[in-house]
C-alpha positions in Angstrom: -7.2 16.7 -16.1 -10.8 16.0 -17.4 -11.1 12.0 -17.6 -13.2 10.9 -20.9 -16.4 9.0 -20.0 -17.8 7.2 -22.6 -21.6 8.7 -22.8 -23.6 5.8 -24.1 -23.0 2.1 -25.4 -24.3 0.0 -27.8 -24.5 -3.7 -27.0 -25.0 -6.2 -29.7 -27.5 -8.5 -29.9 -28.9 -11.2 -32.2 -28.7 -10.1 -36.3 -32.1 -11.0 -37.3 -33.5 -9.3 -33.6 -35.4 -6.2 -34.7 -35.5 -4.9 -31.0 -33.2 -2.5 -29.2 -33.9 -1.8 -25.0 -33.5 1.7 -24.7 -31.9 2.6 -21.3 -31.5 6.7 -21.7 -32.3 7.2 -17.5 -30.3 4.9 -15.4 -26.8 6.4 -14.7 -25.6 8.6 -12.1 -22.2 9.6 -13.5 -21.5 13.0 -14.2 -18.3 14.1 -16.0 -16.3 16.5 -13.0 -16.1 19.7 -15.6 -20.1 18.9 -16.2 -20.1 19.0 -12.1 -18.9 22.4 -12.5 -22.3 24.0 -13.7 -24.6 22.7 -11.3 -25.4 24.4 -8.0 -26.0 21.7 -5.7 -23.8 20.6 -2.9 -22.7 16.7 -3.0 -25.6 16.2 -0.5 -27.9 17.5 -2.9 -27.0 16.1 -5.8 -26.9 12.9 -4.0 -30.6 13.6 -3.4 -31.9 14.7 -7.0 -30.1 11.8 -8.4 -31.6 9.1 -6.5 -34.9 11.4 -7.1 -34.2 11.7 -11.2 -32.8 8.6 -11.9 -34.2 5.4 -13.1 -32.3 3.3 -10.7 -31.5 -0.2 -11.6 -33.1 -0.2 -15.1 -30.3 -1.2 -17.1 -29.5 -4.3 -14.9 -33.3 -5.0 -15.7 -32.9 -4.8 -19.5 -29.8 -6.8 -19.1 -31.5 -9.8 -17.5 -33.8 -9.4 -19.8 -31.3 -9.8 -22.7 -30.2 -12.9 -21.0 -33.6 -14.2 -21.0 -35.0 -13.5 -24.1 -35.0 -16.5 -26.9 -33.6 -14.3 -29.6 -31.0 -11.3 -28.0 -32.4 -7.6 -28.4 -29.8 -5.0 -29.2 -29.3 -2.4 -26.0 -28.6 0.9 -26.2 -27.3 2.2 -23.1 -27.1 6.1 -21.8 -23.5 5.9 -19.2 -24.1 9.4 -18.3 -27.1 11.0 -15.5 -29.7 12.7 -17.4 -28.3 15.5 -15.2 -25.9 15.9 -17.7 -28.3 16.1 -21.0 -31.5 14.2 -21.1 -31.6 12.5 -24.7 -34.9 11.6 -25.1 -35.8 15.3 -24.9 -36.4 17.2 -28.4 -34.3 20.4 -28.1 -37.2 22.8 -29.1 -39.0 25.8 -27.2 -41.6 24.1 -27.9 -40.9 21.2 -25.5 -43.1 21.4 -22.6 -40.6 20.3 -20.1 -38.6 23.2 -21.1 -40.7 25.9 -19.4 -40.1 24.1 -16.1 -36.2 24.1 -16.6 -36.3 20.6 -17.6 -36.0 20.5 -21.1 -32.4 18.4 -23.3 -30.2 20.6 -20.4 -31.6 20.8 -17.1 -31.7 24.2 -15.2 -33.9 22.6 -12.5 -33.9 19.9 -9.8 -37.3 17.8 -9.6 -38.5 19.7 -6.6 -38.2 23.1 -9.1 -35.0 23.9 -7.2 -32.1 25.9 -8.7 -29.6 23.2 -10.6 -27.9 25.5 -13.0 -28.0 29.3 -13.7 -31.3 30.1 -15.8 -29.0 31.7 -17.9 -26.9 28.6 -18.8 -26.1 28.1 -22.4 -27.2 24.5 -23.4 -25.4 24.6 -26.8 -21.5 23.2 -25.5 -23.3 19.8 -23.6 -26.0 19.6 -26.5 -23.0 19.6 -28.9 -20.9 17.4 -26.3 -23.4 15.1 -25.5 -27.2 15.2 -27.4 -26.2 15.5 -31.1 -23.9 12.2 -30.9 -26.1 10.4 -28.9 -29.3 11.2 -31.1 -26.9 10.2 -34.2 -25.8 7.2 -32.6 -29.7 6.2 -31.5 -30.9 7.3 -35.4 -28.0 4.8 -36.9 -28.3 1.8 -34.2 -32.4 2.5 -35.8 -31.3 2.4 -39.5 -29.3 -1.0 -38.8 -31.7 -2.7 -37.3 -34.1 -1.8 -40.8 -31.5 -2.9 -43.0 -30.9 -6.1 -41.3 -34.4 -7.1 -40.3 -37.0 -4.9 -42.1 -38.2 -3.3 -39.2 -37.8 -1.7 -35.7 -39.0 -2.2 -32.3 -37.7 0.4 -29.6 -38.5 -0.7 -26.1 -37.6 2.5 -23.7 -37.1 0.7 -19.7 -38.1 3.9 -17.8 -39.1 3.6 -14.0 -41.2 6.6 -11.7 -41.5 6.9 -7.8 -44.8 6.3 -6.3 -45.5 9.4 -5.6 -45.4 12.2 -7.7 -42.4 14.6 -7.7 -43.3 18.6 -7.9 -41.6 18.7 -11.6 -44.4 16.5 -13.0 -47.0 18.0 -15.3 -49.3 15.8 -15.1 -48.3 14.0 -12.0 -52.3 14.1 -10.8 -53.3 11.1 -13.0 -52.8 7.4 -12.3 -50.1 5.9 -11.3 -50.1 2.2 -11.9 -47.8 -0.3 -11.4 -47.0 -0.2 -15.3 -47.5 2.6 -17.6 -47.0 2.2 -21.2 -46.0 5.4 -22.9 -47.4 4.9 -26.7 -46.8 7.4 -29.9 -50.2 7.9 -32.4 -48.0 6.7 -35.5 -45.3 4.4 -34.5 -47.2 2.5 -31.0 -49.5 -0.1 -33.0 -52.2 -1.5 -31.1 -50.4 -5.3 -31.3 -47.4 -4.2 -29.6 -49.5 -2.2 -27.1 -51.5 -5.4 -26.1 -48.6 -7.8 -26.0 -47.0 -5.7 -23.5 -50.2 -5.6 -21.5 -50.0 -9.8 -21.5 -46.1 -9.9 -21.4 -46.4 -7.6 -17.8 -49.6 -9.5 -16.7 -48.2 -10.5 -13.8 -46.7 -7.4 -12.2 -50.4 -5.4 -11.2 -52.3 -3.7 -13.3 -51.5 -1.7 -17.1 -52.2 1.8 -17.8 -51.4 4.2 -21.0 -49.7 7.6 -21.1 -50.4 8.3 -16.9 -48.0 9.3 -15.6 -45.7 9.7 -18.1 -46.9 9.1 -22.1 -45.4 9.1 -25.6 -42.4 7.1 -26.6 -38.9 7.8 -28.1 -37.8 7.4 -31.8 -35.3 9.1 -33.3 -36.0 12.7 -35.3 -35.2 11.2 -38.6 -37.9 8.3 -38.6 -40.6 10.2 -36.2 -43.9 10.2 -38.0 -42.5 9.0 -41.4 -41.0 5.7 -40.8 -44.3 3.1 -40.1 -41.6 0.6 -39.9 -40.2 1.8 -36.7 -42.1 1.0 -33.5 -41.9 2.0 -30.3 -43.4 2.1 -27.0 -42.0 3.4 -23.3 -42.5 0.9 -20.5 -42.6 2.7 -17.2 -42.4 0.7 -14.2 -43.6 2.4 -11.0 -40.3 1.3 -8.4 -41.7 0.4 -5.6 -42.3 -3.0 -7.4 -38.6 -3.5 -7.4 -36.4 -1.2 -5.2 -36.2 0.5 -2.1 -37.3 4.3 -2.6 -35.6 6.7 -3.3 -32.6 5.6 -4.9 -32.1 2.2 -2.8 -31.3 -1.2 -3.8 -33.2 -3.0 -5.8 -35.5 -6.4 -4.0 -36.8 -9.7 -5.5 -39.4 -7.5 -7.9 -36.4 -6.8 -10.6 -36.2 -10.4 -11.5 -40.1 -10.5 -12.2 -40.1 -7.7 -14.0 -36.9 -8.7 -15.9 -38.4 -11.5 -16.9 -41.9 -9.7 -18.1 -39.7 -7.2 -20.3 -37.9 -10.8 -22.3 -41.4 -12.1 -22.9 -42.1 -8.6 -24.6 -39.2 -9.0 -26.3 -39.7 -12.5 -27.6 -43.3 -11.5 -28.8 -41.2 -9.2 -31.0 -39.2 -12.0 -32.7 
């Protein structure tokens, strides 16, 4: 019998908090009849996921909800990315695609086999995507309605060094990289995050990993949705790869509630 696991979580915060931590890459769990489609031994999908996933991120945003003088809203992703990656547009377009890592992953992040090239996406995009990116879209249109705006602050992390499915894993890697969108990143929210992670190293934009989630329906249109990806580089807070986390989370925890109070 196939056990139901719930595949992401909504977690209240303050009513007049425009803010919602986005967590879409820190679960391991994969559903056993999702096992079934992927390749790897248990050895190696012990290996990709402490490769793929962004380990201890969600304990981060939760501090950081405990910090914060006003409570964001937290939406949470309870599944691996292994299963469907939600912040990925399902599009032949999507550059991540032609590597096999596009909303359903085909590939491993050293470009190894992870499901048949051949595998139809459609069942886990219907599964697991579509309610996901409705759920994201409406937790977005509450937050509107209730406070006039939007902020969505993805808590992403990336290993030091670069991993062979990168595209553009030749450019800098500092310690925090802000992933920013032309029309919904506006340059106040870029700069308090700059101040806000001050005291974690140095702040880059868009290297390795740019651009920054918000939901289909409000992409481009919206102004009043903001948004911007915070990418921490983990060997500021955990043991690489996949280890436990060290004294760095509660720094950085702390960094991502003064982001989130300068959104008040």
């Amino acid at each position: 019998m196939t056990v139901a696991v719930p595949s992401f979580e909504l977690l209240p915060g303050a009513d007049d908090s425009p803010v919602i931590l986005h967590v879409p890459h820190s679960a391991r769990e994969i559903p056993s009849d999702v096992r079934e489609g992927i390749v790897l031994d248990d050895a190696a999908l012990t290996r990709e996921l402490d490769h793929i996933t962004d380990a201890h991120t969600e304990e981060m945003a939760r501090r950081a909800g405990r910090l914060a003088g006003l409570t964001p809203w937290r939406f949470v992703n309870r599944l691996s990315r292994l299963v469907v990656d939600p912040e990925r547009f399902p599009d032949e377009r999507e550059e991540m695609r032609a590597v096999g890592m596009g909303a359903v992953y085909t590939r491993t992040t050293h470009r190894a086999a992870l499901r048949p090239d051949d595998t139809d996406p459609e069942p886990l995009l219907d599964r697991y995507f579509r309610p996901y990116a409705r759920a994201m879209t409406e937790a977005v249109r509450e937050r509107l309605a209730a406070t006039g705006r939007a902020v969505v602050i993805d808590v992403h992390s990336y290993p030091t060094e670069p991993l062979p499915y990168e595209l553009h894993g030749d450019g800098p890697r500092p310690p925090i990289c802000l992933g920013t969108d032309a029309f919904h990143t506006p340059p106040e929210l870029t700069e308090l995050a700059r101040v806000s992670f001050a005291g974690c190293g140095e702040t880059g934009l868009d290297s390795p990993f740019g651009g920054a989630y918000v939901p289909l329906e409000f992409h481009g249109t919206e102004p009043r949705v903001a948004a911007l990806m915070v990418e921490i580089r983990r060997d500021l807070y955990m043991a690489e790869p996949g280890g436990p986390a060290g004294p760095g989370l509660s720094r950085l925890a702390s960094a991502l509630a003064a982001l989130v109070d300068g959104e008040r």
